[in-house]
VEXKOL-604619 format. One record per residue (C-alpha): residue in one letter; x negated, y, z. Coordinates in steps of 0.05 Angstrom, whole numbers, plus 5000, padded with zeros to 4 digits. Layout:
<rs>
aXYZ;...
</rs>
This chain:
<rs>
x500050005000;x496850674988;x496651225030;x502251835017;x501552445054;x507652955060;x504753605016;x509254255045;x507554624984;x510754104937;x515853895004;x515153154978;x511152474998;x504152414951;x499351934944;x492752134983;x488152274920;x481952644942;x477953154899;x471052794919;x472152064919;x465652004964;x468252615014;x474452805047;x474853545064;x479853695125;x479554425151;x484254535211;x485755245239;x483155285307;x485055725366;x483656415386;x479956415448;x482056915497;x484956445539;x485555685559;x489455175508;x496454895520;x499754245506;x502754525437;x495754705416;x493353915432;x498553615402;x495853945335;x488853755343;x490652995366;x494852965299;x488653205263;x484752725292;x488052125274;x488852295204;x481752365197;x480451765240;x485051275194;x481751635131;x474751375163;x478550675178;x479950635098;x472650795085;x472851535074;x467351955098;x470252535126;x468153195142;x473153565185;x472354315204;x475954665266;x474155345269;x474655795325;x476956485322;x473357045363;x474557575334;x481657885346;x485458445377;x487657995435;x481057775452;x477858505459;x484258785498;x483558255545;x475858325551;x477259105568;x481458885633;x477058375657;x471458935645;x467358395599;x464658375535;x469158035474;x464557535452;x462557365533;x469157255536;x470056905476;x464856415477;x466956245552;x473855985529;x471055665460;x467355215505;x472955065546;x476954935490;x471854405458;x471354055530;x479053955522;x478053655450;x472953185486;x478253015541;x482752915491;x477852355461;x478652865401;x472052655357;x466353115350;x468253545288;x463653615222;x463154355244;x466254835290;x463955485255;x465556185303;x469056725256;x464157245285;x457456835253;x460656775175;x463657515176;x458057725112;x460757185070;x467157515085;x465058225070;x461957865005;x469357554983;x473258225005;x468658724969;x469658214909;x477058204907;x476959024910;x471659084855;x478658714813;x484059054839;x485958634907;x485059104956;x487159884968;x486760245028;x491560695074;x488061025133;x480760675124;x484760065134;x485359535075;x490359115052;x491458554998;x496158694943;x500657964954;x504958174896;x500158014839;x499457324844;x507357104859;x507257344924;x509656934991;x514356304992;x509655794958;x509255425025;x516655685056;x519755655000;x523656205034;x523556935020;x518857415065;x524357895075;x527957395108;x522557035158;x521457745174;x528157995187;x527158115263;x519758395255;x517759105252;x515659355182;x508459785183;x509460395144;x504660645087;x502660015043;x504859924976;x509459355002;x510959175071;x508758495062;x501058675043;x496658415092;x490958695125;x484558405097;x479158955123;x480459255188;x476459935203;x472260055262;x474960365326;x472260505398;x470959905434;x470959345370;x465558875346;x464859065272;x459759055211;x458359535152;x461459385087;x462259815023;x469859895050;x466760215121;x465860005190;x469859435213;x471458715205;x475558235171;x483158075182;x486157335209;x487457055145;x481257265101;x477456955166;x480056245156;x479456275081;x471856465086;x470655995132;x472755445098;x469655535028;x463255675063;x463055145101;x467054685063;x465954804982;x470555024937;x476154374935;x479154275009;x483853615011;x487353785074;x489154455109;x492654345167;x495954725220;x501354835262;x508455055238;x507555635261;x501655775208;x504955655141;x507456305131;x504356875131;x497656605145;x496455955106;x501356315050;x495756815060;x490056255041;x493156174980;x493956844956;x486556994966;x484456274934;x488956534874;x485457164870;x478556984888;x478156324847;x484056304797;x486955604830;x489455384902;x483455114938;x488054674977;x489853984953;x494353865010;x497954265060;x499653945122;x503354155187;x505553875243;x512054075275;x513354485339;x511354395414;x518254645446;x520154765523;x527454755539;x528754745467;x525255405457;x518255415414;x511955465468;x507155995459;x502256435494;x506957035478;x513056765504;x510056505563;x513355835569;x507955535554;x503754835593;x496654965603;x493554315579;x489154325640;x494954215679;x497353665644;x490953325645;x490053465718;x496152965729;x496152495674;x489752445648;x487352605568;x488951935533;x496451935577;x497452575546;x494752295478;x498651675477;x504652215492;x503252595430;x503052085383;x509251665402;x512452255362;x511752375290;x506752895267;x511653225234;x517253215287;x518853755336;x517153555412;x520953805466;x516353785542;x518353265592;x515353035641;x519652365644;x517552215567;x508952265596;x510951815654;x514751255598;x508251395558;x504151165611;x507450545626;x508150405548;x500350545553;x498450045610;x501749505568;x497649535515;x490849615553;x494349045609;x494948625540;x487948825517;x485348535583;x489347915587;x486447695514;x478947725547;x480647315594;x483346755552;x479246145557;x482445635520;x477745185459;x480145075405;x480645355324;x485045885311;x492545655287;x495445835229;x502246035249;x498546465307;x493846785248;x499847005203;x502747345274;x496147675282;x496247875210;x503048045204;x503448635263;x495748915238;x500448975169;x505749365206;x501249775239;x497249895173;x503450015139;x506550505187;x500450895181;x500350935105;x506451255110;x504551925129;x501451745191;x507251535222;x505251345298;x511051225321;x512150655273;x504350365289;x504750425367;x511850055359;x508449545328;x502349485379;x507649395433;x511748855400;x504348525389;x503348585462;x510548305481;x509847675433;x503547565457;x505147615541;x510447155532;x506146515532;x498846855540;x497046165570;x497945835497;x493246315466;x485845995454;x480146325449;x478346465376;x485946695366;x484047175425;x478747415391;x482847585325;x488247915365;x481948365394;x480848555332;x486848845315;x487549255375;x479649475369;x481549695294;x489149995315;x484250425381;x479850725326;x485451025294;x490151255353;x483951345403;x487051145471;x480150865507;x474851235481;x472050665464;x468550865398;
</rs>
């Protein structure tokens, strides 16, 4: 069965094709870091991570980017009260966000490039896209024009003016949905020279910078939350258009919404679960195990009751995983007992091949634990040992133990 991954530009199911046969480019927005991560901003990274674990498992080699963004607004305001530096501050909570990727048995990423050390490859791409016509400016502030290359909804599929409705529209650009792609210096701000003036780049040029620098010119998978598609992976696109005539982006893949009482959690909203807090009581591969029992895709509301039912779900599989080394029956393995074996490592495969559905493969780990408890005393030793390797293979991909 091949592997189809849902594509939210084309909204349908497509066969995993990579540019590179020999590579697999994932870039993943990463946070910005003025302040610890939450459980909505794990459940995005685990996601990640086991796409680009069962890409390994089929024999890709994968380099997958998380970037981390330390350069903002938020970050300098915040820096100003505490009576800090920005990039003190900033480099204090990128390291505490890449311990909680480590507690989350998230695996080391091919890079995790800072915004602030690739800003002249930035300037380079911005003072490239005004030399044809990109770019104006209001105020020593600069904006891309998103109207000459179709404009927003290529992700959405929905028109700006109406995921905008309830937002305030900045006065004095040529249209209200131009986006700020040079912002100038002011008291206070970390910023370079450019030909445009002092100052430094906006969000979205950031991400699309980083990733052709780091990444090349043909990215396989851009992923993100939600939350991201419009305006700022709309954004990607726009400047990929104008910058290199084609979308760089050969799938665009988001996972749904971390809710809380129904309501989307955010930093800005305030209803938000530090993931610190979580871990503090559960542990990182509870909280894992959590995550994936829901579709990538699927929207997950916080309870507490659902972590405590992962738990127990958990324990069964590692309480299985220990039974089967303790089996010390002789004896070749039996045929019925190796088309069992073979038959759930299908599921499992299976489930996964259709856009990483977890759900579906951790369903089919437990039923392979509850047909195998109910006469563990029949099992010998060499069937044992194939059963191992099934769950060794299926813990590569979902990452419970840490094992690997």
């Amino acid at each position: 069965m091949a592997l189809e991954i849902f594509d939210s530009k084309t909204g349908t199911l497509r066969e995993f094709r990579p540019a590179d046969p020999e590579i697999v480019r994932m870039y993943v927005c990463g946070p910005t870091v003025y302040t610890d991560a939450h459980i909505g901003h794990a459940r995005s990274y685990v996601s990640f991570d086991v796409m680009r674990r069962y890409l390994e498992l089929r024999g890709h080699r994968v380099r997958m980017v998380i970037n981390i963004t330390d350069l903002d607004d938020v970050i300098d305001q915040k820096a100003a009260r505490l009576g800090e530096k920005p990039e003190v501050l900033a480099a204090r909570y990128g390291e505490r966000f890449l311990e909680d990727l480590r507690t989350l048995n998230v695996r080391p990423s091919y890079a995790n490039p800072r915004v602030s050390e690739n800003v002249p490859a930035m300037i380079g791409i911005i003072e490239k896209l005004n030399e044809e016509g990109y770019v104006y400016e209001v105020d020593g502030n600069h904006y891309f024009r998103t109207t000459l290359l179709g404009g927003y909804g290529q992700l959405t599929h929905e028109r700006p003016e109406d995921l905008l409705a309830d937002e305030p529209i900045m006065e004095g650009r040529e249209n209200p949905f131009d986006f700020l792609i040079w912002k100038k210096s002011k008291e206070g701000m970390v910023s370079w020279d450019s030909s445009l003036g002092a100052g430094r780049p906006g969000w979205h040029i950031q991400c699309y910078g980083i990733m052709r620098g780091v990444l090349g010119d043909s990215i396989d998978i851009h992923g993100g939350g939600e939350d991201l598609k419009f305006p700022h992976h709309e954004s990607n696109i726009l400047i990929s258009l104008a910058h290199k005539g084609k979308d760089a982006i050969g799938y665009h893949v988001h996972n749904g919404f971390m809710t809380r009482g129904k309501e989307k959690m955010s930093k800005s909203l305030g209803n938000f679960v530090p993931l610190r807090d979580v871990f503090e009581r559960f542990g990182g591969s509870v909280v894992r195990f959590y995550l994936l029992r829901s579709h990538y895709r699927e929207t997950i509301d916080y309870d507490e009751d659902d972590i405590e039912k992962a738990q127990q779900d958990l324990d069964l599989i590692l309480g299985f995983e220990k039974d089967l080394k303790e089996v010390e029956k002789d004896g070749k393995p039996r045929g019925f007992v190796e088309e069992e074996i073979a038959r759930h490592r299908k599921t499992f495969m299976d489930s996964m091949d259709n856009d990483f559905d977890t759900p579906g493969a951790i369903t089919a780990l437990l039923d392979f634990a509850g047909c195998a408890k109910t006469s563990p005393d029949d099992l010998r030793t060499t069937e044992a040992r194939l059963a191992l390797g099934v769950l060794s293979e299926a813990d590569s991909v979902l990452g419970l133990t840490g094992a690997d």
